[in-house]
C-alpha positions in Angstrom: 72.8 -2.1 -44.7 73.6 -5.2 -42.5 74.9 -3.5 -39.6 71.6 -1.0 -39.6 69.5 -3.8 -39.9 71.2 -5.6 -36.9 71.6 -2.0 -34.9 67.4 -1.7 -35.1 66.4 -5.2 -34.8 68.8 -4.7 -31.6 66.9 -1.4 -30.1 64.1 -3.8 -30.7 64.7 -6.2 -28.6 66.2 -4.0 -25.8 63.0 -1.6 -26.0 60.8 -5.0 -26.0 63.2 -6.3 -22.7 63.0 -3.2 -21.1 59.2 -2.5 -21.4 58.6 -6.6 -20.3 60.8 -5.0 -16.9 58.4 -1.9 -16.2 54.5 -2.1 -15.2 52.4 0.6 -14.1 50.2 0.5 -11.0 46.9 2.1 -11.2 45.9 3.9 -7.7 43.0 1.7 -7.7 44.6 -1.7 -7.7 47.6 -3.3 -5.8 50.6 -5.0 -7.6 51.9 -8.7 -7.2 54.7 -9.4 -8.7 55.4 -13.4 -8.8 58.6 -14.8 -9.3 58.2 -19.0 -10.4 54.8 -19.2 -9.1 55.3 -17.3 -5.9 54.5 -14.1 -4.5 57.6 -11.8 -4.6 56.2 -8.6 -3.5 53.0 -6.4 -3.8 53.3 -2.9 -4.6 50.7 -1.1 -2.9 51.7 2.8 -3.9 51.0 3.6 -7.3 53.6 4.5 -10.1 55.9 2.9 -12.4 57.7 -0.4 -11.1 60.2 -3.2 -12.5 60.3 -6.2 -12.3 62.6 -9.1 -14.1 61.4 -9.9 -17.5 59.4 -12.9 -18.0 59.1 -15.7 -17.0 61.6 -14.9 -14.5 58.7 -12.9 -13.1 55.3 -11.7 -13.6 52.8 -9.1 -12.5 49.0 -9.4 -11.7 46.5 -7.1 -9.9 44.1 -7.0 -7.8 41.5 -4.5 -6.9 41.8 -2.4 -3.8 38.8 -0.4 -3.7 35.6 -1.4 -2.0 33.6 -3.5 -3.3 29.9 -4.9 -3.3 28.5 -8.7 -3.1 24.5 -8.7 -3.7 22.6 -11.8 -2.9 21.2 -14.0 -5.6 20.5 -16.9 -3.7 16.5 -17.2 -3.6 16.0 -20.4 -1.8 13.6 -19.0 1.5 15.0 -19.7 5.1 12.8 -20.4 7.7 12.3 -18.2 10.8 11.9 -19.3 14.4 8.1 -19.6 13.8 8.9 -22.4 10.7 7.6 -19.3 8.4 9.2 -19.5 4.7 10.7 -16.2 3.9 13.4 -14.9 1.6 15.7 -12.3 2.2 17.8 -9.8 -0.2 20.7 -8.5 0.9 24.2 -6.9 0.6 28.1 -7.0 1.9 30.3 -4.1 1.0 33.8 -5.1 1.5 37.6 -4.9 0.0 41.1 -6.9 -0.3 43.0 -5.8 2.7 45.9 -8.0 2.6 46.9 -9.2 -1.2 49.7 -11.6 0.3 47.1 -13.7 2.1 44.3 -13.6 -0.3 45.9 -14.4 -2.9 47.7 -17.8 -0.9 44.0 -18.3 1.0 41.1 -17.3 -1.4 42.3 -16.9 -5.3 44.1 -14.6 -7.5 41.0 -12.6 -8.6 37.9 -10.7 -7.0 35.5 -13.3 -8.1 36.9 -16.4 -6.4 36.8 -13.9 -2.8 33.1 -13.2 -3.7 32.1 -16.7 -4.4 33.7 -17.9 -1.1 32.6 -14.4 0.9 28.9 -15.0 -0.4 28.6 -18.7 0.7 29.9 -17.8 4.5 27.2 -14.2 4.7 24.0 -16.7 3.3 25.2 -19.6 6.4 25.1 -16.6 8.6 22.2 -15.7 7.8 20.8 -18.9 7.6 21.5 -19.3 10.9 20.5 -15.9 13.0 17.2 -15.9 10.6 16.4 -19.0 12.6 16.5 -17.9 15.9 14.1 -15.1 15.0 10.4 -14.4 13.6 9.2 -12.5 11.2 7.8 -9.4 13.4 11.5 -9.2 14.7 12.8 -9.6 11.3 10.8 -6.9 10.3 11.5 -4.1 13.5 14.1 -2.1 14.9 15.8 -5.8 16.0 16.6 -6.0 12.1 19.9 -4.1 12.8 21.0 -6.7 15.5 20.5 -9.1 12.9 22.7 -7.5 10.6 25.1 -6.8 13.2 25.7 -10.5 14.4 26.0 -11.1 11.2 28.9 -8.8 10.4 30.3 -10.3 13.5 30.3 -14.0 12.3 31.4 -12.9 8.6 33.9 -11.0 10.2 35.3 -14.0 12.5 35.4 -16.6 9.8 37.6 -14.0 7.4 39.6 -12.9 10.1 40.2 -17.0 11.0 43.6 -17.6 12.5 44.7 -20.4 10.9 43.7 -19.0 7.4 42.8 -15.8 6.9 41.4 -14.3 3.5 42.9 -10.9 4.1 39.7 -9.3 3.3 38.0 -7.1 5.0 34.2 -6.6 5.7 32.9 -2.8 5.8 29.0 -3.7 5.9 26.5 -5.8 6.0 22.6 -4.6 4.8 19.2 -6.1 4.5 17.2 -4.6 1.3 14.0 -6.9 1.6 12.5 -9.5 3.5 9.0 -11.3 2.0 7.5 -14.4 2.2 8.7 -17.2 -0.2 6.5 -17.1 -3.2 4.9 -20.8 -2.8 3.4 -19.0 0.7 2.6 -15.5 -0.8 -0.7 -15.8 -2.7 -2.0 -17.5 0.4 -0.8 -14.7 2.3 -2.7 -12.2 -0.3 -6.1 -14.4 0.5 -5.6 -14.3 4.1 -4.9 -10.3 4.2 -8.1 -10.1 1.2 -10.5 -12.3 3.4 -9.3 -9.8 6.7 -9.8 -6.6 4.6 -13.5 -7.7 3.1 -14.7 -8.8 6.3 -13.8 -5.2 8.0 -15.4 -4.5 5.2 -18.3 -6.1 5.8 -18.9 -5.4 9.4 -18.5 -1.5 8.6 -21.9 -1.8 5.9 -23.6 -3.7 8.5 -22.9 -1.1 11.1 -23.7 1.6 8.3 -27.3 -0.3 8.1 -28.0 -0.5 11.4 -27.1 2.9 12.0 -29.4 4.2 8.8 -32.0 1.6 9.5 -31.8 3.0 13.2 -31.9 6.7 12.1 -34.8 6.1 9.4 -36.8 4.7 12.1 -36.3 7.8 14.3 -37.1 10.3 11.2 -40.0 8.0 10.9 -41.3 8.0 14.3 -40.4 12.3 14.3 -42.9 12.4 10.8 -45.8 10.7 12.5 -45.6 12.8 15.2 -45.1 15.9 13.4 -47.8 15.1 11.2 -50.4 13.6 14.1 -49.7 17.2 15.7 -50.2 19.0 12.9 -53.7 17.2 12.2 -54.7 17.6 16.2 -54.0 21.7 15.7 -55.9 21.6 11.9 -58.7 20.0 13.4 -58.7 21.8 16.8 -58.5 24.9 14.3 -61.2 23.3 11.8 -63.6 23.0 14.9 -63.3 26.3 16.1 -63.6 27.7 12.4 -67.1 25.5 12.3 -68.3 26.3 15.5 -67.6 30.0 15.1 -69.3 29.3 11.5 -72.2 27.3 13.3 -72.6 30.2 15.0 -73.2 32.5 12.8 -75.1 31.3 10.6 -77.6 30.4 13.3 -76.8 34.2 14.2 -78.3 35.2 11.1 -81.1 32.6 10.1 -82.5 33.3 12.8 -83.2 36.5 12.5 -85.1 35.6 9.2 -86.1 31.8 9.4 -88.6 32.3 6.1 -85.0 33.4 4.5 -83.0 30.9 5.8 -85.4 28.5 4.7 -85.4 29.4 1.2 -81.6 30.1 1.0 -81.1 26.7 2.2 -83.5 25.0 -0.8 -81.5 27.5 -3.4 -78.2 25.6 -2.3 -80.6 22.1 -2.9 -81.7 22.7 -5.9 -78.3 24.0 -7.3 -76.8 20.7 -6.3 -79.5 19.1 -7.9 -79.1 20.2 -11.2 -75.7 21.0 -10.9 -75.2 18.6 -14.4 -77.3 18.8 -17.7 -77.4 15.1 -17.7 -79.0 14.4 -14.3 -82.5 13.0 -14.4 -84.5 13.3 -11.5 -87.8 11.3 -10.6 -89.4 13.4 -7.8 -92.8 14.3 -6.8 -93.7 17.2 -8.0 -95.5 17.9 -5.3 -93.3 17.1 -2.7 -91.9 19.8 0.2 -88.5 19.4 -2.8 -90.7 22.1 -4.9 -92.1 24.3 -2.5 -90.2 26.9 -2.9 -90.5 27.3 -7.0 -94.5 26.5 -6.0 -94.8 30.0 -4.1 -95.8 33.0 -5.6 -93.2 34.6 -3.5 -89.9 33.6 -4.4 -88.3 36.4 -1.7 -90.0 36.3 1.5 -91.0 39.9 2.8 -88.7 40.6 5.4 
């Protein structure tokens, strides 16, 4: 019982030594195996390694695919005109040489993107400064971005230490004025838009004020025209009337005479309620004093 006790504790310890000797690399990362605190070799295929048990050696990784550093710095920067503004932005980048990361910038992504993220807001810092906004906000926004790349680039590739990163990109997602500036911005851009505002009403009154006055003028004429050609039409309808009845009273002045005080004394007692005081024998009753109410013709 002994001995099988001792045989499997044994396979125990030998499976326990042997799996402490192998480590798998994934195809996304890169191997260092260390060795006392110092970098032994990196494995950059992937697969199934050994290395010497602890802690004769060890094994730590680091990842090899390419990576993203946003900004989330919002402090504004100011632009050549002294204009406040803050800027978003983005650096797409990987681990290109493990050896010389690791000895230069730290043994894990984070430390890299600390130190990466400090150097690409300086940059910016700086080429924000020698522009202005309008150029900020044009087509010279991808020479920004370019230089930069180009000054990332030269302090990660520095001679004397270089991270062994790499930087693939570097991107601008916003620009806008820092917040203290912004409302005052709004009230600028809200005072520029009501006064367009206003100028287009007033031009819309002085062009209806302008076009009422016109249909205006048109109507008096129209109308004064209309009353010239009524009355020029009136007159001839009177004289032509004139004319005939004078036509035909006087063929018959007796007639006309007594037509005419028919017409008087209907408008005289057109009404019940009238009351006249008249002499009766004024020329008003003539005609009702006459035995002969029709005139012989």
């Amino acid at each position: 019982m002994n001995k099988l006790g001792f045989i499997i504790t044994s396979l125990i310890v030998v499976l326990a030594i042997a799996s402490s000797t192998l480590f798998v690399v994934d195809q996304r990362q890169f191997g260092v195996v260390f060795q006392l605190g110092q970098i032994k070799r990196v494995v950059t295929e992937p697969g199934l390694n050994f290395k010497m048990p602890p802690p004769f050696q060890n094994v730590s990784y680091i990842d090899k695919r390419l990576l993203t550093l946003e900004s989330t710095d919002t402090e504004p920067t100011l632009t050549a005109e002294k204009q406040r503004v803050v800027i978003d932005w983005y650096v797409r980048w990987r681990i290109s040489e493990p050896q010389e990361y690791i000895r230069n910038v730290g043994v894990n992504e984070r430390a890299g993107a600390l130190q990466l993220n400090r150097v690409v807001r300086n940059s910016f810092q700086q080429e924000v400064n020698k522009r202005t906004v309008n150029e900020l906000l044009s087509t010279r926004r991808e020479e920004l971005m370019a230089d930069v790349k180009r000054e990332v680039l030269a302090a990660v590739r520095g001679a004397d230490k270089p991270w062994g990163m790499d930087v693939v990109d570097v991107r601008i997602t916003r620009v806008d004025y820092a917040e203290s500036i912004t409302a005052s911005v709004y009230q600028r851009m809200e005072a520029e838009r009501k006064r367009v505002a206003n100028e287009l009403r007033s031009t819309g009154f002085a062009e209806g004020e302008k076009i009422r006055a016109d249909a205006d003028r048109q109507r008096e004429v129209i109308v004064s025209q209309a009353y010239r050609d009524a009355q020029l039409i009136k007159g001839a309808g009177d004289a032509k009337a004139a004319g005939l009845f004078g036509d035909a009273f006087g063929r018959d002045p007796a007639f006309a005479q007594f037509y005419r005080s028919l017409d008087a004394y209907k408008a005289s007692f057109a009404s019940k309620s009238d009351v006249l005081v008249v002499d009766p024998s004024s020329d008003f009753f003539k005609g009702m004093r006459s035995s002969n109410l029709a005139p012989a013709r």
